[in-house]
N, C-alpha and C positions, 0 to 999 in steps of 0.2 A: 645635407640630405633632408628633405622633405619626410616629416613624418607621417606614416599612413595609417598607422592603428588608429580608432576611434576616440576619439577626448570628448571629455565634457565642459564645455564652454562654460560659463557666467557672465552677461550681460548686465551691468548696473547702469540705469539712467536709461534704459530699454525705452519708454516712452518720450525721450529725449529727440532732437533733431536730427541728430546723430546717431545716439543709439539706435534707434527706428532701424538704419540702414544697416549698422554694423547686425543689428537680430537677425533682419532678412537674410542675410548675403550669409549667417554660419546657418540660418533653417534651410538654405539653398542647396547646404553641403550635405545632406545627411551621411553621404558614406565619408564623412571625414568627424562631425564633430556630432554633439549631442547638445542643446543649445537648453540654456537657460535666460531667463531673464529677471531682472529684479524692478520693478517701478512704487512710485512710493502711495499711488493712489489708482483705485478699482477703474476711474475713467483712464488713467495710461494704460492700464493692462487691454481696456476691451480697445481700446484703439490700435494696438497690434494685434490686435486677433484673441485676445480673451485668452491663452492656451493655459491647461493647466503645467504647463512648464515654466508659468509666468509668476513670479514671488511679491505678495503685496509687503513693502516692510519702509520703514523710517532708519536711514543709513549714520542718522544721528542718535540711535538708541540701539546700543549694541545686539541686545537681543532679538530684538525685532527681524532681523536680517540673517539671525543665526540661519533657519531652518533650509534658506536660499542657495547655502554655502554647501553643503552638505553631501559628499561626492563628489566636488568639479576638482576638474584637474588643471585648470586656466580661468584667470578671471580676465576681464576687460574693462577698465573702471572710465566711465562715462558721464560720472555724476557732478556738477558743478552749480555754485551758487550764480543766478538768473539777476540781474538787476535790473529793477521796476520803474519805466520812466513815471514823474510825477503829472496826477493830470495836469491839463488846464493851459500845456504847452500849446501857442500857438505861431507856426512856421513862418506864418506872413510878417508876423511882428520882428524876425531877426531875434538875437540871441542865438542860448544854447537851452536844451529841455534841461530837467532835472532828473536824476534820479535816485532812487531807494533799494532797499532791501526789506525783503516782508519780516516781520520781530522773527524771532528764531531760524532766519534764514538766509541770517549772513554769510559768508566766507570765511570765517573763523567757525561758523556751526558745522557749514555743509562742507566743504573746498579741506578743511582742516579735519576738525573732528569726524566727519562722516567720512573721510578716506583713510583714515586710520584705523578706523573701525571696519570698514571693509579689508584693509590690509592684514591687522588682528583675525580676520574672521578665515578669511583664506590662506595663510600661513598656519593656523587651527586645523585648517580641513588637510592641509596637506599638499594645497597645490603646487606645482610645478613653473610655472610662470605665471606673471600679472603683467599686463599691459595698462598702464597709467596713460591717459591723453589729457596734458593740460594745455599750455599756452606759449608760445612768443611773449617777450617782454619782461619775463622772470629776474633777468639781468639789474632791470633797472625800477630802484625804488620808488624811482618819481615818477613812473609810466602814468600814461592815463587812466588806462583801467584800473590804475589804484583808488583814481580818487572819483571813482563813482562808486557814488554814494557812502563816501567813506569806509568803502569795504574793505581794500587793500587786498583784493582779490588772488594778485600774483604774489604776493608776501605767503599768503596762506596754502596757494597751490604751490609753492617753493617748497614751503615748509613740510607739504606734504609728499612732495619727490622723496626730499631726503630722509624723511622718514622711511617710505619705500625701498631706496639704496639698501639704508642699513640695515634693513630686515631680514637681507641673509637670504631672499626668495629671491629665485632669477627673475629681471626684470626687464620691462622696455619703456621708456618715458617718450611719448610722442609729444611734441612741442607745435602744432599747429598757427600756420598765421591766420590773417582772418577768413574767416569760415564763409562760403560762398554755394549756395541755394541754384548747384548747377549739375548739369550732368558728368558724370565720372568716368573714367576710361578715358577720357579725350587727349588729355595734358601730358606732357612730359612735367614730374615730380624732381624737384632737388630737396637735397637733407644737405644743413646747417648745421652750427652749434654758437653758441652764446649770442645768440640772436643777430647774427650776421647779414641775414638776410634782411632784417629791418631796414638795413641800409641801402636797400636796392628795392628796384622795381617788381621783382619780384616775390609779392610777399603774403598773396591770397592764395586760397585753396579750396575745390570743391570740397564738400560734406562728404561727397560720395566715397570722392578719393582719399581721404583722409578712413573713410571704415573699409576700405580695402586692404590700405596699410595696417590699418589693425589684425584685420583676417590673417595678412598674411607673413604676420610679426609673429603670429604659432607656430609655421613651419620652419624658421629657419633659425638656428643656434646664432648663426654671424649676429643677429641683432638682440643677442640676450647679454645682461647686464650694460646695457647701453642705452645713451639718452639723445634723441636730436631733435633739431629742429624740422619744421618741413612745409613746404611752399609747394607751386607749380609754376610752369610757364603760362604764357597764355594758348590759349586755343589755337593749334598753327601753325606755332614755332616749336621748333623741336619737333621729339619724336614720343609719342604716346608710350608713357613708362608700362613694360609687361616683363620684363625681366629684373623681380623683385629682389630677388639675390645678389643680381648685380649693385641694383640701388642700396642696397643694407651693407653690403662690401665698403662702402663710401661711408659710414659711421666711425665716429673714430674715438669721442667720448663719450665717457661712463656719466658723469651726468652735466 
């Protein structure tokens, strides 16, 4: 059953690609949720709207992000280390670009530490569910997105699922493939698990659709304590996923 009473959301990484959409879509709900959001700097706050529901803080400095925490009754963690191509790449020439991570903002600071730190914070405040969204490719150590920029990105958002698991706080681990700058609602959605879907052609997913599933990973029990992966079809084929319950019923592991 869907639940109706009122919740208090928390958004982290609000200023995010992502988070952006998943803010909107619970500010959209007001007779369902109470929306928060956390960004780590005054230019992500005014870029969604400036609101004073909006938490300036550093999710790598525990305190910082206390005050953010404070009442919610669900979090949604959206926060992730960004890797910085190096300048100076030029396309014409062939190769591959490089890239980095800004000092204090690697994947071990932000992907690691700052989701623990959020996990610590909201297990404190008391909440009721977290929704973690990290990545496809967690499986495997040698993936690429490990070895940009030395970050080892899925080592450290792995690391911070199971952290999560064990915390005792119901949970949902969304496992996204790659992330796609398109519109939402359109797609039929599949969930995965241990990255199955890498192996097939189907293995990208709107932004859009991916904070829907978030949204709609607060009303249903079937998808707590549970971790998958999740993909789309392409625009077309299939049938535009709207029976979320159903889709979450097709979950089968915890992480």
């Amino acid at each position: 059953m869907a639940d109706s009473s009122l919740r208090t959301v928390l958004v982290t990484g609000a200023g995010g690609r992502t988070g952006q959409i998943v803010y909107k879509k619970l500010k959209e709900r007001p007779n369902q949720y109470v929306t928060k959001g956390l960004v780590r700097t005054e230019q992500s706050k005014l870029k969604i709207g400036g609101a004073d529901d909006v938490f300036i803080g550093d999710i790598r400095d525990a305190e910082s992000i206390t005050p953010a925490f404070q009442g919610i009754d669900a979090l949604i963690i959206l926060t992730s280390a960004v890797p910085q191509m190096k300048p100076g790449f030029d396309p014409t020439k062939g190769g591959r670009p490089e890239f980095y991570f800004a000092d204090g903002a690697y994947p071990e600071q932000v992907d690691w530490i700052g989701q623990k730190n959020q996990i610590d914070a909201a297990k404190g405040a008391g909440v009721n569910h977290i929704v973690l969204v990290g990545s496809m490719g967690g499986t495997n150590p040698n993936h690429p997105l490990n070895i940009l920029g030395n970050g080892n990105i899925l080592v450290w958002k792995r690391k911070a699922e199971q952290y999560l698991v064990d915390s005792g706080v119901p949970y949902t681990i969304i496992r996204p493939g790659g992330l796609q700058d398109k519109e939402g609602g359109l797609r039929e959605l599949i969930v995965g698990k241990n990255d199955e879907l890498l192996q097939t052609e189907t293995k990208g997913i709107p932004r859009a659709d991916v904070a829907e599933v978030c949204v709609q990973a607060l009303n249903y029990e079937e998808v707590q304590f549970k971790a998958f992966d999740l993909a789309s079809k392409p625009e077309g084929v299939g049938t535009p996923t709207k029976d979320f319950k159903a889709l979450f019923s097709q979950i089968t592991a915890s992480f």
